[in-house]
C-alpha positions in Angstrom: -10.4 -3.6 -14.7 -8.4 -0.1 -14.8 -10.2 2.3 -12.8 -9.9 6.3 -13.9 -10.3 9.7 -12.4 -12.3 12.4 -13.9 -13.5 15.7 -12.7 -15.6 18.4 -13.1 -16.6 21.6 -11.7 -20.1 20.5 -10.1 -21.5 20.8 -6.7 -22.1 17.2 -4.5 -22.5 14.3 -7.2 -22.3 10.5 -5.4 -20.6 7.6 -6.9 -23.0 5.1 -5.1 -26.5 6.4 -7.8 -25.3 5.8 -11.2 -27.4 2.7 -11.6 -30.1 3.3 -9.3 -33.7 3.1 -11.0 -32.1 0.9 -13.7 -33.4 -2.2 -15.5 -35.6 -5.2 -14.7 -34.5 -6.5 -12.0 -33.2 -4.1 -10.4 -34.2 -2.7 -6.5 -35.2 0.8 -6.5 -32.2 2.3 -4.2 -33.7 5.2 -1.3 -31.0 8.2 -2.9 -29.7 10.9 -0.3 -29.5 14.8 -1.2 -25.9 14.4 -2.3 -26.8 11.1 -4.4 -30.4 12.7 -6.2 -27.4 14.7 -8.0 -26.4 12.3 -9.4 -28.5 10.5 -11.9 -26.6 10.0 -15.4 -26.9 6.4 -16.7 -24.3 5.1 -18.9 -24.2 2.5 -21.2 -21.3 0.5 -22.8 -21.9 -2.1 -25.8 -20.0 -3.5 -28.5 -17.7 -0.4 -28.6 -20.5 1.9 -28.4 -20.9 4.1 -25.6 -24.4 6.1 -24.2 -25.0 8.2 -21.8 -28.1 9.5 -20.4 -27.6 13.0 -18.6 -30.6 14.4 -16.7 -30.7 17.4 -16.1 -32.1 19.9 -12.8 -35.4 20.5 -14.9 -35.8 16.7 -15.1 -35.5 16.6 -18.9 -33.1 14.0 -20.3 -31.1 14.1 -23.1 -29.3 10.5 -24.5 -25.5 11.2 -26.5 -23.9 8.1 -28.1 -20.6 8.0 -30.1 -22.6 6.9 -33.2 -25.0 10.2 -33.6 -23.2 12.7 -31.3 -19.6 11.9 -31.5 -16.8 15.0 -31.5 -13.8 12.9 -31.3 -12.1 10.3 -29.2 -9.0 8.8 -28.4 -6.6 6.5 -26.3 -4.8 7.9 -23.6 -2.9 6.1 -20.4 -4.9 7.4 -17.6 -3.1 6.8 -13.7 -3.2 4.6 -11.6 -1.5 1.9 -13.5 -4.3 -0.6 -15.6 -5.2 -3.9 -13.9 -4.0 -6.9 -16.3 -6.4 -8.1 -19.1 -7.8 -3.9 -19.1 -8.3 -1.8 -21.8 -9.6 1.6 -21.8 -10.2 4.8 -24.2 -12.6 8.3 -24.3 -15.2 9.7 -26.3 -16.0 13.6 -26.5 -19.6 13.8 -27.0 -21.7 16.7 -28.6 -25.5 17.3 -29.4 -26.8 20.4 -30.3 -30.7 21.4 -29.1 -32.9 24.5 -29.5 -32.4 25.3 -25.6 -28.3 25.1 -26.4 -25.2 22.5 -26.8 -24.8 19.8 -24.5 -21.3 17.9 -24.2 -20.8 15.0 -22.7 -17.6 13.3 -22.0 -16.6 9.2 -21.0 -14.0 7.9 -20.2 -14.2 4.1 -20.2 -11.7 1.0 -18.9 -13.4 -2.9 -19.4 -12.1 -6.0 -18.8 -11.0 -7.2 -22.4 -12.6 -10.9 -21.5 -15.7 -9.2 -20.7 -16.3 -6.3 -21.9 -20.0 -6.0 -20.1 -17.4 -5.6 -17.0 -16.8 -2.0 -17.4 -16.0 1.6 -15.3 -17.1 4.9 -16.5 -16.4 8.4 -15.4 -16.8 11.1 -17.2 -18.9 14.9 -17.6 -21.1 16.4 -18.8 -22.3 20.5 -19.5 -25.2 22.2 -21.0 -24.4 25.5 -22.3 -27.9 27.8 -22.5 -28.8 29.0 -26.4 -25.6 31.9 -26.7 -23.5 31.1 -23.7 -20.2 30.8 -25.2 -18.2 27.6 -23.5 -15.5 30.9 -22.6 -18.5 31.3 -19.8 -18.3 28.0 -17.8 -20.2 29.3 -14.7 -23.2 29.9 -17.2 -23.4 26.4 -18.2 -25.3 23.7 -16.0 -22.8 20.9 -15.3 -22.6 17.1 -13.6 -19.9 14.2 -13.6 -20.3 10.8 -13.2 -19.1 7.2 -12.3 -21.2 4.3 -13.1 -20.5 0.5 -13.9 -21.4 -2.8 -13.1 -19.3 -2.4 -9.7 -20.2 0.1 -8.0 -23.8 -0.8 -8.6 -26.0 -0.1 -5.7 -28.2 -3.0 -6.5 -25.8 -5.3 -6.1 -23.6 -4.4 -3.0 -20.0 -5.2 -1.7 -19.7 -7.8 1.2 -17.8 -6.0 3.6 -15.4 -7.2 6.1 -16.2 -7.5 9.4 -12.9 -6.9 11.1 -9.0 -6.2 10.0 -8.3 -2.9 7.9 -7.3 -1.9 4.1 -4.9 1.1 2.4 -6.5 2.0 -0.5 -4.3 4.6 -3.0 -5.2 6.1 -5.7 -5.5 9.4 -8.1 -8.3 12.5 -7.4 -8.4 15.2 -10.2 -10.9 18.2 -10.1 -11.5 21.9 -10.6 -9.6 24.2 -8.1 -10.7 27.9 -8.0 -9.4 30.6 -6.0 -11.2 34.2 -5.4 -8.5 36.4 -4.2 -8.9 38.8 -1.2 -7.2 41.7 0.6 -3.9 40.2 0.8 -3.1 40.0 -2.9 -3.1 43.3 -3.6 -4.1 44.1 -7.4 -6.2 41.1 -7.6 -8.2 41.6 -4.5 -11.7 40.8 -6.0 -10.6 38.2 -8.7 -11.5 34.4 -9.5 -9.0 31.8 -11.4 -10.1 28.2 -12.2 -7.3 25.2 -13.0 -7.7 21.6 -13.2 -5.9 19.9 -10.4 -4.7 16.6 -9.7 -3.3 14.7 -6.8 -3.0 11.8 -4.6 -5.4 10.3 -2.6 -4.3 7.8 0.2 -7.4 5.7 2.3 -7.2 3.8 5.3 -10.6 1.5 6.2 -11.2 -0.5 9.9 -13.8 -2.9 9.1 -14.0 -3.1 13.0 -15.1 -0.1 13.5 -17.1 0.5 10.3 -14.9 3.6 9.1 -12.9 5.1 6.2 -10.5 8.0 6.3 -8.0 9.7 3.8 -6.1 12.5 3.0 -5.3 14.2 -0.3 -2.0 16.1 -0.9 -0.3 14.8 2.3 2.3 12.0 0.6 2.5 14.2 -2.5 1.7 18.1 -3.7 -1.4 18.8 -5.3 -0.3 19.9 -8.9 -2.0 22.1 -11.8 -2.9 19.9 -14.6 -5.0 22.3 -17.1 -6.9 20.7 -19.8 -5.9 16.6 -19.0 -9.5 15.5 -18.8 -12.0 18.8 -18.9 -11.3 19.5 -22.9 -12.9 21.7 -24.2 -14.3 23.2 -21.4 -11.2 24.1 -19.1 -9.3 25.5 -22.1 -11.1 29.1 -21.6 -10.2 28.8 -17.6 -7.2 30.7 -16.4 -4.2 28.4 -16.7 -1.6 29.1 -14.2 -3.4 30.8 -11.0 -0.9 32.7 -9.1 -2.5 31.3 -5.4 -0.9 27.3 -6.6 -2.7 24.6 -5.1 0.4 23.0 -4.0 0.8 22.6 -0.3 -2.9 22.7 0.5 -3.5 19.2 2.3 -7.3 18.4 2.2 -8.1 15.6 5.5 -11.2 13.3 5.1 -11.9 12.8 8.7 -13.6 9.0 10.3 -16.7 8.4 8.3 -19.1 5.3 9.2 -19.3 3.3 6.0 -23.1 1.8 5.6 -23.6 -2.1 5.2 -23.7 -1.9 1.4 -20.1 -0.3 1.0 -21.4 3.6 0.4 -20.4 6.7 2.6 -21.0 9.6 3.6 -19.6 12.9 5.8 -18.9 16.8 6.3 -15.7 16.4 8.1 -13.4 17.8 5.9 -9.7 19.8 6.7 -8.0 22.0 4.7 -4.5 23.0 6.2 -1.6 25.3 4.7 1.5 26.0 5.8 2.0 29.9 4.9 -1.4 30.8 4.4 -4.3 31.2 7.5 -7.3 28.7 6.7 -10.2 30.2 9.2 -12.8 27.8 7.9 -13.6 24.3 6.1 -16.5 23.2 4.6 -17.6 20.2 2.4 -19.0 16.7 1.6 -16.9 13.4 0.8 -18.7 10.4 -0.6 -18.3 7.6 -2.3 -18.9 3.6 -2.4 -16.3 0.3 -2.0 -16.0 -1.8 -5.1 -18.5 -5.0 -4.8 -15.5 -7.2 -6.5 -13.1 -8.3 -3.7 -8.9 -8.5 -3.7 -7.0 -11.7 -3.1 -6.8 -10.6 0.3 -11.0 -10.6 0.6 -11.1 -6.8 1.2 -13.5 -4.3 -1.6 -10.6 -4.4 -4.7 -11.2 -0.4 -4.8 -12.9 2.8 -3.7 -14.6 5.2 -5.8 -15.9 8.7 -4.4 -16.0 12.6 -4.8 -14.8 15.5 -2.5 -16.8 19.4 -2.6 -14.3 21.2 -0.2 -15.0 24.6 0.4 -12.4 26.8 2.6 -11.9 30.8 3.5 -8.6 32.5 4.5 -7.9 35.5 6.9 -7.5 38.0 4.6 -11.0 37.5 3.0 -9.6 35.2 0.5 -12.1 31.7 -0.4 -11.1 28.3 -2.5 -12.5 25.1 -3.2 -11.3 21.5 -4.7 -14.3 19.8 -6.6 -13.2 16.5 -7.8 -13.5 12.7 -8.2 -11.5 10.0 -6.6 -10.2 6.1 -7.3 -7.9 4.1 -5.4 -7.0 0.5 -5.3 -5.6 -1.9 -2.6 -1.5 -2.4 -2.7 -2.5 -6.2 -3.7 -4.4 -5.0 -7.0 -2.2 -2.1 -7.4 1.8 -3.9 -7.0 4.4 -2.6 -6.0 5.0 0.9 -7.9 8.3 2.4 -8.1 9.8 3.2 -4.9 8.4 0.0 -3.1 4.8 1.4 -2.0 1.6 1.3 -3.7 
Protein backbone atom coordinates (compact mmCIF):
# COMPACT_ATOMS: atom_id res chain seq x y z
CA UNK A 1 0.00 0.00 0.00
CA UNK A 2 1.45 3.65 -1.00
CA UNK A 3 1.68 5.63 1.94
CA UNK A 4 1.15 9.73 1.49
CA UNK A 5 1.94 12.90 3.28
CA UNK A 6 -0.48 15.60 3.99
CA UNK A 7 -0.37 18.61 6.10
CA UNK A 8 -2.12 21.14 7.73
CA UNK A 9 -1.76 24.13 9.82
CA UNK A 10 -3.07 22.59 13.30
CA UNK A 11 -1.58 22.39 16.61
CA UNK A 12 -0.48 18.59 18.15
CA UNK A 13 -2.67 15.96 16.15
CA UNK A 14 -1.39 12.04 16.75
CA UNK A 15 -1.30 9.39 14.14
CA UNK A 16 -1.68 6.55 16.77
CA UNK A 17 -6.02 7.83 17.59
CA UNK A 18 -7.67 7.69 14.29
CA UNK A 19 -9.37 4.45 15.11
CA UNK A 20 -9.65 4.60 18.70
CA UNK A 21 -13.35 4.22 20.06
CA UNK A 22 -14.21 2.49 16.75
CA UNK A 23 -16.46 -0.51 16.01
CA UNK A 24 -17.45 -3.80 17.79
CA UNK A 25 -14.75 -5.23 18.72
CA UNK A 26 -12.64 -2.90 19.16
CA UNK A 27 -10.56 -1.96 22.72
CA UNK A 28 -11.20 1.43 23.90
CA UNK A 29 -7.45 2.94 23.55
CA UNK A 30 -6.37 5.39 26.99
CA UNK A 31 -5.61 8.69 24.42
CA UNK A 32 -2.80 11.23 25.63
CA UNK A 33 -3.27 15.20 25.30
CA UNK A 34 -1.54 15.29 21.92
CA UNK A 35 -3.69 12.12 20.70
CA UNK A 36 -7.51 13.59 22.24
CA UNK A 37 -6.69 16.00 19.22
CA UNK A 38 -7.06 13.84 17.14
CA UNK A 39 -10.31 12.07 16.65
CA UNK A 40 -11.54 12.14 12.86
CA UNK A 41 -12.69 8.62 11.74
CA UNK A 42 -12.53 7.82 8.21
CA UNK A 43 -14.11 5.50 6.15
CA UNK A 44 -13.29 3.90 2.79
CA UNK A 45 -15.83 1.62 0.79
CA UNK A 46 -16.56 0.67 -2.59
CA UNK A 47 -14.97 3.94 -3.93
CA UNK A 48 -16.76 5.96 -1.45
CA UNK A 49 -14.95 7.80 1.02
CA UNK A 50 -16.37 9.29 4.76
CA UNK A 51 -15.08 11.15 7.12
CA UNK A 52 -16.21 11.99 10.44
CA UNK A 53 -14.54 15.37 11.80
CA UNK A 54 -15.18 16.27 15.42
CA UNK A 55 -14.81 19.15 16.29
CA UNK A 56 -13.32 21.16 19.88
CA UNK A 57 -17.12 21.72 20.84
CA UNK A 58 -17.61 17.91 20.57
CA UNK A 59 -20.15 18.26 17.66
CA UNK A 60 -19.49 16.00 14.70
CA UNK A 61 -20.10 16.54 11.33
CA UNK A 62 -19.94 13.31 8.61
CA UNK A 63 -18.70 14.49 4.63
CA UNK A 64 -18.82 11.75 1.99
CA UNK A 65 -17.96 12.11 -1.72
CA UNK A 66 -21.64 11.13 -2.63
CA UNK A 67 -23.50 14.28 -0.71
CA UNK A 68 -20.50 16.68 -0.12
CA UNK A 69 -18.28 16.20 -2.93
CA UNK A 70 -16.19 19.58 -4.50
CA UNK A 71 -13.99 17.69 -6.79
CA UNK A 72 -11.35 15.08 -6.91
CA UNK A 73 -8.67 13.78 -8.84
CA UNK A 74 -5.57 11.51 -9.38
CA UNK A 75 -2.36 12.79 -8.60
CA UNK A 76 1.29 10.80 -8.06
CA UNK A 77 1.96 11.67 -4.50
CA UNK A 78 5.95 10.80 -3.19
CA UNK A 79 7.39 8.37 -1.89
CA UNK A 80 7.21 6.04 -4.84
CA UNK A 81 3.70 3.54 -4.54
CA UNK A 82 4.28 0.07 -3.22
CA UNK A 83 3.32 -2.57 -6.06
CA UNK A 84 -0.40 -3.67 -6.44
CA UNK A 85 -1.35 0.34 -4.92
CA UNK A 86 -3.61 2.68 -6.13
CA UNK A 87 -4.41 5.95 -4.82
CA UNK A 88 -6.56 9.25 -5.59
CA UNK A 89 -8.24 12.55 -3.48
CA UNK A 90 -11.42 13.87 -2.76
CA UNK A 91 -12.08 17.77 -1.84
CA UNK A 92 -15.01 17.62 0.40
CA UNK A 93 -17.55 20.57 1.15
CA UNK A 94 -20.71 20.84 3.39
CA UNK A 95 -22.20 23.90 4.17
CA UNK A 96 -24.06 24.42 7.85
CA UNK A 97 -25.84 27.39 9.59
CA UNK A 98 -22.73 27.84 12.01
CA UNK A 99 -20.41 28.02 8.52
CA UNK A 100 -18.56 25.79 5.68
CA UNK A 101 -16.72 22.95 6.60
CA UNK A 102 -14.03 21.35 4.07
CA UNK A 103 -12.66 18.28 4.41
CA UNK A 104 -9.93 16.85 2.36
CA UNK A 105 -8.57 12.72 1.79
CA UNK A 106 -6.20 11.58 0.29
CA UNK A 107 -6.47 7.79 -0.04
CA UNK A 108 -3.76 4.80 -1.38
CA UNK A 109 -5.38 0.89 -0.98
CA UNK A 110 -4.11 -2.18 -1.90
CA UNK A 111 -5.96 -2.90 -5.30
CA UNK A 112 -6.42 -6.75 -4.05
CA UNK A 113 -8.01 -5.47 -1.09
CA UNK A 114 -9.25 -2.47 -1.03
CA UNK A 115 -10.47 -2.72 2.83
CA UNK A 116 -6.52 -2.37 3.17
CA UNK A 117 -6.31 1.26 2.93
CA UNK A 118 -4.16 4.72 4.30
CA UNK A 119 -5.81 8.00 4.69
CA UNK A 120 -4.50 11.39 5.35
CA UNK A 121 -5.99 14.26 4.81
CA UNK A 122 -7.71 17.83 6.45
CA UNK A 123 -10.08 19.31 7.42
CA UNK A 124 -11.32 23.29 8.35
CA UNK A 125 -14.42 24.92 9.62
CA UNK A 126 -14.74 28.40 8.58
CA UNK A 127 -17.27 30.39 11.27
CA UNK A 128 -20.70 31.83 9.42
CA UNK A 129 -18.67 35.03 7.29
CA UNK A 130 -15.14 34.16 7.73
CA UNK A 131 -13.89 34.24 4.25
CA UNK A 132 -11.36 31.10 3.63
CA UNK A 133 -8.75 34.48 2.76
CA UNK A 134 -8.79 34.36 6.85
CA UNK A 135 -7.27 30.90 7.68
CA UNK A 136 -6.37 31.77 11.29
CA UNK A 137 -10.26 32.36 11.84
CA UNK A 138 -11.05 28.96 10.82
CA UNK A 139 -10.84 25.89 13.33
CA UNK A 140 -8.67 23.28 11.73
CA UNK A 141 -7.41 19.38 12.21
CA UNK A 142 -5.52 16.69 9.94
CA UNK A 143 -5.56 13.24 10.04
CA UNK A 144 -4.18 9.73 9.28
CA UNK A 145 -6.16 6.70 9.88
CA UNK A 146 -6.31 3.13 8.26
CA UNK A 147 -6.45 -0.29 9.06
CA UNK A 148 -2.50 -0.13 9.93
CA UNK A 149 -1.92 2.12 12.09
CA UNK A 150 -4.87 1.04 14.14
CA UNK A 151 -4.25 1.19 17.82
CA UNK A 152 -6.38 -1.82 18.40
CA UNK A 153 -4.49 -3.87 16.72
CA UNK A 154 -0.64 -3.13 17.36
CA UNK A 155 2.70 -3.72 15.59
CA UNK A 156 4.96 -6.56 17.00
CA UNK A 157 8.12 -4.91 17.54
CA UNK A 158 11.51 -6.08 17.35
CA UNK A 159 13.37 -6.80 20.22
CA UNK A 160 16.87 -6.07 19.09
CA UNK A 161 18.75 -4.99 15.64
CA UNK A 162 17.77 -1.46 14.11
CA UNK A 163 15.73 0.05 10.90
CA UNK A 164 16.24 3.37 8.44
CA UNK A 165 13.05 4.45 7.68
CA UNK A 166 12.82 7.46 4.82
CA UNK A 167 10.26 9.10 3.72
CA UNK A 168 8.35 12.64 2.77
CA UNK A 169 6.99 15.35 5.57
CA UNK A 170 4.96 18.35 4.13
CA UNK A 171 3.29 21.03 6.40
CA UNK A 172 2.58 24.74 6.99
CA UNK A 173 5.71 26.98 7.64
CA UNK A 174 5.02 30.47 8.96
CA UNK A 175 7.44 33.08 9.71
CA UNK A 176 6.67 36.40 11.98
CA UNK A 177 9.45 38.72 11.09
CA UNK A 178 11.32 40.78 13.73
CA UNK A 179 13.90 43.64 14.16
CA UNK A 180 16.27 42.43 11.70
CA UNK A 181 14.12 42.66 8.62
CA UNK A 182 13.74 46.02 8.54
CA UNK A 183 10.28 47.08 6.81
CA UNK A 184 8.61 43.92 7.71
CA UNK A 185 9.51 43.92 11.39
CA UNK A 186 5.99 42.95 12.77
CA UNK A 187 4.76 40.77 9.68
CA UNK A 188 3.48 37.02 9.37
CA UNK A 189 3.82 34.80 5.93
CA UNK A 190 2.47 31.26 5.69
CA UNK A 191 3.77 28.64 2.73
CA UNK A 192 3.30 24.99 2.39
CA UNK A 193 6.54 23.19 2.80
CA UNK A 194 7.86 19.95 1.94
CA UNK A 195 10.89 17.93 2.71
CA UNK A 196 12.65 14.83 3.62
CA UNK A 197 12.41 12.98 6.55
CA UNK A 198 15.12 10.26 7.36
CA UNK A 199 14.50 7.78 10.72
CA UNK A 200 16.82 5.63 12.42
CA UNK A 201 15.03 2.90 15.11
CA UNK A 202 17.24 0.52 17.88
CA UNK A 203 14.86 -2.02 18.83
CA UNK A 204 17.49 -2.60 21.64
CA UNK A 205 17.11 0.18 23.16
CA UNK A 206 13.49 0.98 22.49
CA UNK A 207 14.22 4.33 20.52
CA UNK A 208 13.48 6.30 17.28
CA UNK A 209 15.25 9.35 15.99
CA UNK A 210 15.22 11.50 12.68
CA UNK A 211 15.99 14.53 11.24
CA UNK A 212 14.15 16.65 8.56
CA UNK A 213 16.06 18.87 6.11
CA UNK A 214 19.56 17.36 6.84
CA UNK A 215 20.12 15.01 3.46
CA UNK A 216 18.04 17.47 1.46
CA UNK A 217 16.66 21.45 1.77
CA UNK A 218 13.34 21.98 2.96
CA UNK A 219 11.52 23.55 -0.15
CA UNK A 220 8.27 25.85 -0.66
CA UNK A 221 5.65 23.87 -2.25
CA UNK A 222 2.43 26.40 -2.12
CA UNK A 223 -0.83 24.92 -2.83
CA UNK A 224 0.30 20.84 -3.52
CA UNK A 225 -2.01 19.42 -0.99
CA UNK A 226 -3.78 22.48 1.19
CA UNK A 227 -6.16 23.60 -1.94
CA UNK A 228 -8.18 25.79 -1.38
CA UNK A 229 -7.12 26.91 1.67
CA UNK A 230 -3.34 27.76 1.19
CA UNK A 231 -4.17 29.67 -2.06
CA UNK A 232 -5.01 33.00 0.06
CA UNK A 233 -1.47 32.45 2.07
CA UNK A 234 1.49 34.39 1.07
CA UNK A 235 3.35 32.42 -1.59
CA UNK A 236 6.94 33.06 -1.64
CA UNK A 237 8.01 34.36 2.02
CA UNK A 238 11.11 36.17 1.83
CA UNK A 239 12.68 34.33 5.36
CA UNK A 240 12.85 30.60 2.83
CA UNK A 241 12.63 27.61 4.81
CA UNK A 242 15.55 26.25 3.13
CA UNK A 243 18.57 25.44 5.30
CA UNK A 244 16.58 25.18 8.51
CA UNK A 245 17.43 21.46 9.74
CA UNK A 246 14.63 20.39 12.31
CA UNK A 247 16.40 17.15 14.73
CA UNK A 248 13.99 14.70 16.40
CA UNK A 249 16.05 13.74 19.33
CA UNK A 250 16.01 9.69 21.12
CA UNK A 251 12.38 9.04 21.87
CA UNK A 252 11.32 5.67 23.81
CA UNK A 253 8.88 3.97 21.52
CA UNK A 254 5.93 2.17 23.69
CA UNK A 255 5.23 -1.66 23.28
CA UNK A 256 2.44 -1.10 20.82
CA UNK A 257 4.69 0.84 18.13
CA UNK A 258 3.35 4.61 19.20
CA UNK A 259 5.65 7.59 20.37
CA UNK A 260 6.04 10.35 21.83
CA UNK A 261 8.62 13.51 22.81
CA UNK A 262 9.47 17.34 23.17
CA UNK A 263 13.06 17.06 22.03
CA UNK A 264 13.08 18.90 19.14
CA UNK A 265 16.20 21.09 17.30
CA UNK A 266 15.99 23.65 15.01
CA UNK A 267 19.53 24.79 13.61
CA UNK A 268 20.46 27.40 10.82
CA UNK A 269 23.43 28.24 9.50
CA UNK A 270 23.17 32.31 9.04
CA UNK A 271 20.45 32.96 11.24
CA UNK A 272 20.75 32.74 15.47
CA UNK A 273 18.06 30.15 16.71
CA UNK A 274 17.81 31.09 20.64
CA UNK A 275 15.03 28.66 21.39
CA UNK A 276 13.17 25.32 20.24
CA UNK A 277 10.07 24.05 21.10
CA UNK A 278 7.68 21.28 20.04
CA UNK A 279 6.02 17.68 20.01
CA UNK A 280 6.95 14.71 17.56
CA UNK A 281 4.58 11.76 17.46
CA UNK A 282 3.70 9.19 15.63
CA UNK A 283 3.15 5.10 15.49
CA UNK A 284 5.21 2.08 13.44
CA UNK A 285 3.10 0.35 10.90
CA UNK A 286 1.52 -3.07 12.37
CA UNK A 287 2.36 -4.86 8.76
CA UNK A 288 6.09 -6.02 8.85
CA UNK A 289 8.94 -5.86 5.86
CA UNK A 290 10.66 -8.92 4.42
CA UNK A 291 13.27 -8.17 6.78
CA UNK A 292 10.53 -8.57 10.01
CA UNK A 293 10.95 -4.88 11.01
CA UNK A 294 7.38 -2.25 11.10
CA UNK A 295 7.13 -1.80 6.90
CA UNK A 296 6.69 2.11 7.82
CA UNK A 297 6.35 5.06 10.16
CA UNK A 298 3.66 7.39 10.31
CA UNK A 299 3.82 10.63 12.56
CA UNK A 300 3.53 14.52 12.90
CA UNK A 301 6.00 17.29 14.04
CA UNK A 302 4.57 21.03 15.90
CA UNK A 303 8.11 22.73 15.96
CA UNK A 304 8.09 26.07 17.35
CA UNK A 305 11.52 28.20 17.27
CA UNK A 306 12.58 32.09 18.08
CA UNK A 307 15.56 34.03 16.67
CA UNK A 308 17.82 36.82 18.13
CA UNK A 309 16.48 39.56 16.65
CA UNK A 310 12.90 38.87 18.02
CA UNK A 311 12.02 37.02 14.99
CA UNK A 312 9.61 33.37 15.68
CA UNK A 313 8.69 30.27 13.06
CA UNK A 314 7.21 27.12 13.13
CA UNK A 315 6.96 23.76 10.84
CA UNK A 316 3.44 22.01 11.39
CA UNK A 317 3.40 18.98 9.38
CA UNK A 318 2.76 15.21 8.81
CA UNK A 319 5.31 12.55 8.08
CA UNK A 320 5.70 8.90 6.22
CA UNK A 321 8.58 6.84 5.66
CA UNK A 322 9.26 3.41 4.55
CA UNK A 323 12.12 0.86 5.11
CA UNK A 324 14.92 0.70 1.99
CA UNK A 325 13.44 -3.05 1.52
CA UNK A 326 9.75 -1.65 0.83
CA UNK A 327 11.05 1.45 -0.67
CA UNK A 328 14.09 -0.01 -3.41
CA UNK A 329 16.61 1.37 -4.51
CA UNK A 330 15.66 5.09 -5.72
CA UNK A 331 17.86 6.86 -8.10
CA UNK A 332 21.27 7.49 -6.81
CA UNK A 333 21.51 4.02 -4.94
CA UNK A 334 19.84 4.94 -1.50
CA UNK A 335 16.37 4.77 -0.37
Amino acid sequence: MKWIVLLSSVFLLSATAGCAGGGPGMKEIELTETQQRFRTKTTFKNGVVGVEVRRGDGSTRKLNSVWDLERTWAQYIPPPPMPGSASREWLLVQNHHDGRLYAYAAISWDVEDPADYLAVGWWAHFPLGVSRRNPEEAETGVFIDGPEIDPSNPPQMPVAGEATYAGSVGGVYRYSYGSGWRELDGASQYTEFGAVIELRADFADGTIQGCIGCTEDIRVQPGEYLYPIVTWWSRDPVASPTDYELRLGPTRFKSDGTFENTDVTVTHPERTVTEATGVWAGQFSNVPDPDGNPRGVVGLSDVAFDEADGSSGSFVGIFSALTPAILGPMEGGTP
